[in-house]
MMTF fields as JSON, N, C-alpha, C and O atoms, coordinates in Angstrom:
{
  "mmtfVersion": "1.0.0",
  "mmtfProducer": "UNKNOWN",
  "numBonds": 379,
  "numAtoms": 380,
  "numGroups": 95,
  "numChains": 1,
  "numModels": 1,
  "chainsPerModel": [1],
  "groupsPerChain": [95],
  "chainIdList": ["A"],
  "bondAtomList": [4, 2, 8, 6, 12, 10, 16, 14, 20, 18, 24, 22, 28, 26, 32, 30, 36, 34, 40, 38, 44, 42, 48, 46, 52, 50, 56, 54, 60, 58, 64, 62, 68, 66, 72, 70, 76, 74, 80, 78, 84, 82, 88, 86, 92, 90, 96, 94, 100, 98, 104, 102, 108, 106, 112, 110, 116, 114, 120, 118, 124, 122, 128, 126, 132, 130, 136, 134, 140, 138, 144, 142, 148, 146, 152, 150, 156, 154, 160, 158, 164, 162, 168, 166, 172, 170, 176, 174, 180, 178, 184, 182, 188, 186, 192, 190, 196, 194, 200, 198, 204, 202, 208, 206, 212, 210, 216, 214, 220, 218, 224, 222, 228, 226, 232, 230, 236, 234, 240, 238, 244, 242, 248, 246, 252, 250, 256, 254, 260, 258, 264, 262, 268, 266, 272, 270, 276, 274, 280, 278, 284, 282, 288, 286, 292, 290, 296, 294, 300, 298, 304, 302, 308, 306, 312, 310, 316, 314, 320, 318, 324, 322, 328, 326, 332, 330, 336, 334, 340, 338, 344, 342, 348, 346, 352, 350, 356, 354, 360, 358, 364, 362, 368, 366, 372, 370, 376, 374],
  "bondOrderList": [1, 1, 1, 1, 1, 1, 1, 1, 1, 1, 1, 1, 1, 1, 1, 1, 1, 1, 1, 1, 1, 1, 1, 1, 1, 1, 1, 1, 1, 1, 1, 1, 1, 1, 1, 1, 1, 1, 1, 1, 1, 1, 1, 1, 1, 1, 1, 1, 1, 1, 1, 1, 1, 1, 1, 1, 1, 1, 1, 1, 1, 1, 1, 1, 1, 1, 1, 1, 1, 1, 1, 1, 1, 1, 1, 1, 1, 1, 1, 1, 1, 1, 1, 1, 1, 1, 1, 1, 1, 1, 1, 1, 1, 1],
  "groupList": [{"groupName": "UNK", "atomNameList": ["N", "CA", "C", "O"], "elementList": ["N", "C", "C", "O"], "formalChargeList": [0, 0, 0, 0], "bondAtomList": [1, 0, 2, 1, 3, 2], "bondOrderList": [1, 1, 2], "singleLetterCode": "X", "chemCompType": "L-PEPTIDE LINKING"}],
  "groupTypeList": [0, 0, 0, 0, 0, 0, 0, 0, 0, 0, 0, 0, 0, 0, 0, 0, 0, 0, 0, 0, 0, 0, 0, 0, 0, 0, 0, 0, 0, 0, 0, 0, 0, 0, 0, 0, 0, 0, 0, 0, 0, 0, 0, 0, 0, 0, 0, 0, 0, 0, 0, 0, 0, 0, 0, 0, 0, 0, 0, 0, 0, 0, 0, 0, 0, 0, 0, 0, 0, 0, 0, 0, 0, 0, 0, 0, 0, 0, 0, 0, 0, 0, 0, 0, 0, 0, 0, 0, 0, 0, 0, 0, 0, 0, 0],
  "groupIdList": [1, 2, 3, 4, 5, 6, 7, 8, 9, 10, 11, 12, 13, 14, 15, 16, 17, 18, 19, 20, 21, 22, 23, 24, 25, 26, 27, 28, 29, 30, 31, 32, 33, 34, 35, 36, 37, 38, 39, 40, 41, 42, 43, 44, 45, 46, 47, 48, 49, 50, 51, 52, 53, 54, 55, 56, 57, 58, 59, 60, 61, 62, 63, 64, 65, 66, 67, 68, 69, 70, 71, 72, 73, 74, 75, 76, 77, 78, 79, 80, 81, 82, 83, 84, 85, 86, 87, 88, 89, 90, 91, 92, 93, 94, 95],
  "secStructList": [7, 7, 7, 7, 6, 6, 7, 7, 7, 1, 1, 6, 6, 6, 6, 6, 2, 2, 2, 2, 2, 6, 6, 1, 7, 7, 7, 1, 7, 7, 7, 1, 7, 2, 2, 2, 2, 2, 2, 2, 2, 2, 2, 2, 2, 2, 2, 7, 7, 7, 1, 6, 6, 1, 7, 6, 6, 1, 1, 7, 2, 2, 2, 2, 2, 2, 2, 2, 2, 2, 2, 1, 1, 5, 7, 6, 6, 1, 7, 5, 2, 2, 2, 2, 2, 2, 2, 2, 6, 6, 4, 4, 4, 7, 7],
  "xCoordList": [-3.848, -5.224, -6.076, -5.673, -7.16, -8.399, -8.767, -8.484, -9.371, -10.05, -11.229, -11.136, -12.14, -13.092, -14.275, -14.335, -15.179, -16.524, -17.554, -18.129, -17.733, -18.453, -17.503, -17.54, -16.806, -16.522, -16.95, -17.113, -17.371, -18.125, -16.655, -15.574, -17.147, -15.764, -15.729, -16.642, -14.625, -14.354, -15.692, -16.165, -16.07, -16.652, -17.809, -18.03, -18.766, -19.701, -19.389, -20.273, -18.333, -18.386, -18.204, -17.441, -18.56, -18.112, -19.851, -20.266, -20.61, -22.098, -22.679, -23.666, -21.849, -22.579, -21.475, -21.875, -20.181, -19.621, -20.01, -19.703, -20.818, -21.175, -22.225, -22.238, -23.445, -23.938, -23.36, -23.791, -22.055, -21.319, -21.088, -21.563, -20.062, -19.449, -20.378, -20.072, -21.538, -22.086, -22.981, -23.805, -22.859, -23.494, -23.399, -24.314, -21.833, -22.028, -20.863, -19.956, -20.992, -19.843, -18.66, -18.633, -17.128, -16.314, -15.353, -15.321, -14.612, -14.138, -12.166, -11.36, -11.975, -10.614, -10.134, -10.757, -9.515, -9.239, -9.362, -8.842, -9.887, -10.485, -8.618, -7.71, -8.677, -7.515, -7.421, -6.678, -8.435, -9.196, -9.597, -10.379, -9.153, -10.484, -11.663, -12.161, -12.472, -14.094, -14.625, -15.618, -13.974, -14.243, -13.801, -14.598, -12.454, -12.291, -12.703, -12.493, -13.629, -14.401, -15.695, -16.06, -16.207, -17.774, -17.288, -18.116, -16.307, -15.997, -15.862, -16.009, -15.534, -15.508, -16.848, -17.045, -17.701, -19.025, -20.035, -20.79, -19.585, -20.024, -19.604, -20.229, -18.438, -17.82, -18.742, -19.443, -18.542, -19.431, -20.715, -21.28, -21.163, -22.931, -22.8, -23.937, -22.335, -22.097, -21.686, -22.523, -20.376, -20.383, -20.477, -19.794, -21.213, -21.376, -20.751, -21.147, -19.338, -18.373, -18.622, -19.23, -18.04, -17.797, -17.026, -16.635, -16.916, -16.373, -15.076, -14.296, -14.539, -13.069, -12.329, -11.122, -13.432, -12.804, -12.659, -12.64, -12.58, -12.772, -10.981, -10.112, -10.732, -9.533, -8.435, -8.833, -7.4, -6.348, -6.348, -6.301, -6.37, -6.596, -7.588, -7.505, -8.542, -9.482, -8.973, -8.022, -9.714, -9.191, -9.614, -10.225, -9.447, -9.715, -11.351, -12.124, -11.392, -12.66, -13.773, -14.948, -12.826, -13.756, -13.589, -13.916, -12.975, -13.124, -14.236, -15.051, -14.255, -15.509, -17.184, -18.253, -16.895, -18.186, -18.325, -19.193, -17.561, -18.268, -18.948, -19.866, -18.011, -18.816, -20.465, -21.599, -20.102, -21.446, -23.034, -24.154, -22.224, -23.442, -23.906, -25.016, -22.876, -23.77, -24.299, -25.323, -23.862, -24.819, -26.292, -27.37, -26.04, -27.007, -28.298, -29.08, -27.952, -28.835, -30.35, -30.103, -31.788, -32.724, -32.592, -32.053, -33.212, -33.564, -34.876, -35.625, -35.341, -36.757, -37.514, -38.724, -37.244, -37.99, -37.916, -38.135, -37.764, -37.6, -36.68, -36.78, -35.883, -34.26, -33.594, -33.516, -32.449, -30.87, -30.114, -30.179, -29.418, -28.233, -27.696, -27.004, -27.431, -26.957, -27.851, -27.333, -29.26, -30.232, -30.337, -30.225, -30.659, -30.651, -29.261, -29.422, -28.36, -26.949, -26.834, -26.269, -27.336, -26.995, -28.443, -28.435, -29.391, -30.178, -30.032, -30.642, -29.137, -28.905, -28.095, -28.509, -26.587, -26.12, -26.689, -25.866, -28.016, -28.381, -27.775, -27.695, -27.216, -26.667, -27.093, -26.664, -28.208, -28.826, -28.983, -28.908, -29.261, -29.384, -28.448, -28.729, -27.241, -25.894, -26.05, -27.058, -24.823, -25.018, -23.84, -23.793],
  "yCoordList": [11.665, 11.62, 10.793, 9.952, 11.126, 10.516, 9.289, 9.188, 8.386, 7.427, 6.766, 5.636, 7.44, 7.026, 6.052, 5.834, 5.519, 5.09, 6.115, 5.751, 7.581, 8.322, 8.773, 9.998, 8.52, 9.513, 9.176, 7.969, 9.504, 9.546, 9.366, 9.955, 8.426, 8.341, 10.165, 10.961, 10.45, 11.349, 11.347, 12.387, 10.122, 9.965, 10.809, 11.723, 10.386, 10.491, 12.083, 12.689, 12.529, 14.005, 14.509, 15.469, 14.321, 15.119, 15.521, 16.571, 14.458, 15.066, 15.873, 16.368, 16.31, 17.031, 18.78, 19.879, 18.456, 19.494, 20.446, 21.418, 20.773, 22.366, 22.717, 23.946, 22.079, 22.874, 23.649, 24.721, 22.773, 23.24, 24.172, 25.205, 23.998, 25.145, 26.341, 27.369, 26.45, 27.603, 28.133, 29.028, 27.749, 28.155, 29.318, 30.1, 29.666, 30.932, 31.824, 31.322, 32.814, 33.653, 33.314, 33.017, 33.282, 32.687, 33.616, 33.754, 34.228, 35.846, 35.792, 36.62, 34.278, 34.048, 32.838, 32.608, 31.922, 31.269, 30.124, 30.533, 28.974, 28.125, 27.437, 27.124, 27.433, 27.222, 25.313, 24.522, 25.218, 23.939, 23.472, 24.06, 21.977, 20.72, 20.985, 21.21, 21.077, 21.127, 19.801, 19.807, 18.269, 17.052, 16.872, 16.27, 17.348, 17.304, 17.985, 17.71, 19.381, 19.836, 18.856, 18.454, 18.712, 17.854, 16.119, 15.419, 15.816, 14.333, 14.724, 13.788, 16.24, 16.422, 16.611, 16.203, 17.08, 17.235, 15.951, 15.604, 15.357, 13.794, 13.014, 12.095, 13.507, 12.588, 13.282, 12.766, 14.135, 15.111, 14.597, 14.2, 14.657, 14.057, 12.347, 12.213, 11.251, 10.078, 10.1, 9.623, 10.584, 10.552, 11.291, 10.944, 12.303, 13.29, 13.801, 14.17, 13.732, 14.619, 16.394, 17.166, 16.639, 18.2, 18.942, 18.356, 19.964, 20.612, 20.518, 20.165, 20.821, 20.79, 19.322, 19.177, 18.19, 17.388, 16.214, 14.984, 17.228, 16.679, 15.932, 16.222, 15.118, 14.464, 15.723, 16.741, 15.573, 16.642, 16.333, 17.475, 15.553, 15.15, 16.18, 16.458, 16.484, 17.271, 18.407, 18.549, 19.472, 21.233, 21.504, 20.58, 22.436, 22.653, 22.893, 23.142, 22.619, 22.992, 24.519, 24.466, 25.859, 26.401, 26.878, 28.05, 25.923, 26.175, 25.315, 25.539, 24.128, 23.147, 23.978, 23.955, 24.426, 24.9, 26.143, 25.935, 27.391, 28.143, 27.655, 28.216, 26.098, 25.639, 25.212, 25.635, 24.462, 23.646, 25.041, 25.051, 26.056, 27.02, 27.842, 28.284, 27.811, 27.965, 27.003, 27.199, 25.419, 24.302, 24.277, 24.243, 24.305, 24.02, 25.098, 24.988, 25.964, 27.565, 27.428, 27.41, 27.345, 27.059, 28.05, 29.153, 27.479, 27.916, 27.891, 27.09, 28.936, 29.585, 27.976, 28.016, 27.215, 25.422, 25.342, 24.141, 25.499, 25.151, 23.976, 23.725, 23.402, 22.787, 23.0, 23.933, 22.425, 23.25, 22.34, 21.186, 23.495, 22.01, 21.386, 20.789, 20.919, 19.914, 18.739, 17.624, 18.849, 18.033, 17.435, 16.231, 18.692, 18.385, 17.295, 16.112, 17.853, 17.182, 15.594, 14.725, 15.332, 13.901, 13.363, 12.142, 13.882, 12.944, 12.501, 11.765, 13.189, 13.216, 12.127, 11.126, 11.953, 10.647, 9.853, 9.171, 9.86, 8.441, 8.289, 7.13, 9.405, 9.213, 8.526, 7.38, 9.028, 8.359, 7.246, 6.697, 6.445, 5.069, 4.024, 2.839, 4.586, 3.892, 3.458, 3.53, 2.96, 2.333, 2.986, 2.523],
  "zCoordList": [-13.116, -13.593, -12.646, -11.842, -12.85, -11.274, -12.039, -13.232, -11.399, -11.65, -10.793, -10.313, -10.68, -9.74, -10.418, -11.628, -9.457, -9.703, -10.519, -11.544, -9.877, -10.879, -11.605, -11.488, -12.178, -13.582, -14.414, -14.236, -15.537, -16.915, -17.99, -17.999, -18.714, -20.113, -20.762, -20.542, -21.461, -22.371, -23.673, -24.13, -24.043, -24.634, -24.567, -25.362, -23.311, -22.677, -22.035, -21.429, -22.205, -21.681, -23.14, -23.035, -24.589, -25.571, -25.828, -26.321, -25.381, -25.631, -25.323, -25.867, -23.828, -22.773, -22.768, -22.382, -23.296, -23.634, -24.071, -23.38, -25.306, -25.705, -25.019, -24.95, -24.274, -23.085, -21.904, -21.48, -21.313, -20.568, -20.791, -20.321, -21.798, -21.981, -22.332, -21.728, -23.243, -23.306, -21.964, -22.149, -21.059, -19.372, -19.275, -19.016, -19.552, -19.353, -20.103, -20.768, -19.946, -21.471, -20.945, -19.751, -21.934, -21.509, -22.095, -23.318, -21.371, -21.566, -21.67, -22.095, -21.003, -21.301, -21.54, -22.576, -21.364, -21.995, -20.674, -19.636, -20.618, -19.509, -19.101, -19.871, -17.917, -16.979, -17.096, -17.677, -16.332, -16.222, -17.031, -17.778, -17.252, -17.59, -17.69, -16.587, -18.662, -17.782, -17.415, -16.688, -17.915, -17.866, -16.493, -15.775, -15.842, -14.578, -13.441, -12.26, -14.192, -13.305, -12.714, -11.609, -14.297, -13.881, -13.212, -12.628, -13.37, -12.584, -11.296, -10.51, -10.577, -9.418, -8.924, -7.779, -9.466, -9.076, -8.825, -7.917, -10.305, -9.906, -8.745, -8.215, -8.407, -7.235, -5.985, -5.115, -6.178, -4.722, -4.584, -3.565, -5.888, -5.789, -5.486, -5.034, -5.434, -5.217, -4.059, -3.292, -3.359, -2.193, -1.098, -0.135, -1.002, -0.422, 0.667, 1.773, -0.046, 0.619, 0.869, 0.128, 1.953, 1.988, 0.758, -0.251, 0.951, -1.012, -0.671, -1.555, 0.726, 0.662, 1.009, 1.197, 1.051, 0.926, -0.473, -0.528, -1.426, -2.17, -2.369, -1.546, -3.396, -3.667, -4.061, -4.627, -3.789, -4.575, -5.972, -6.43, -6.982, -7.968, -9.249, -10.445, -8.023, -9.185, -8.849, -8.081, -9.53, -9.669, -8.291, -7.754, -7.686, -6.249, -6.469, -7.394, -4.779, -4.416, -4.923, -5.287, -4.761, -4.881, -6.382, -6.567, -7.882, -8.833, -9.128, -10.023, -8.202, -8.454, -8.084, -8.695, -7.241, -6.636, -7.812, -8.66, -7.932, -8.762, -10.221, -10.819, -10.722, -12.157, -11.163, -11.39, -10.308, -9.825, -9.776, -10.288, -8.832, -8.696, -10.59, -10.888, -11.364, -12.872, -13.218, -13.872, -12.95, -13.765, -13.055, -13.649, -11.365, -11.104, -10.223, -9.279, -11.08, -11.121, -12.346, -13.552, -11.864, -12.135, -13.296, -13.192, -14.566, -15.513, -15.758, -15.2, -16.777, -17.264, -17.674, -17.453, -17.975, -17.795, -16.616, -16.771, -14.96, -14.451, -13.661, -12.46, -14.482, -14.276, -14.467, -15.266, -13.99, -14.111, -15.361, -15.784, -15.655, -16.653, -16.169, -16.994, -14.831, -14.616, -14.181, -14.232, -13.715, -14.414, -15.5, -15.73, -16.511, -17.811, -18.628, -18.926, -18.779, -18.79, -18.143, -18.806, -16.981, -16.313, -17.052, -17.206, -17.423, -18.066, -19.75, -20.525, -19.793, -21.604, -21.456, -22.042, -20.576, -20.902, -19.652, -19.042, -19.194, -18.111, -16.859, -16.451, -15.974, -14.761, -14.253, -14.117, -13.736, -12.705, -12.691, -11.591, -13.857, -13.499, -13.212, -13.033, -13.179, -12.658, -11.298, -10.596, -11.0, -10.038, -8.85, -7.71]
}
């Protein structure tokens, strides 16, 4: 299991869970974490690593990138859920 600077508690990923998950239709049965998907994304956005260098720890790279391109695909408000989502539990203002 990962343990980084950006990861978000379980806690803090149960708020943000049924947006996730409803992103987009879900036709079989999820392989992946989605908590270890979005801690990989967080890690990407903090340290702005390349996608394939991300840690072996999280789900691979290009399972990370296809969640990243549905969260962060502009919606009819003009933001993405993954905007939306990091402001519901306060990302940004971490440190």
């Amino acid at each position: 299991m990962h343990s980084y600077p950006s990861d978000i508690t379980r806690e803090e990923f149960e708020i943000i869970r049924p947006a996730l998950e409803n992103a987009k239709k879900c036709t079989r049965p999820r392989e992946k974490d989605l908590y270890d998907i979005f801690c990989a994304i967080l890690y990407l956005i903090k340290s702005g690593c390349r996608w394939r260098m991300l840690p072996a720890d999280f789900p691979k790279w290009g399972i990370v990138r296809y969640y990243y391109d549905v969260w962060a695909r502009k919606r009819a408000q003009g933001s993405t859920l993954l905007e939306e989502v990091l402001k519901k539990i306060d990302y940004h203002g971490r440190q």
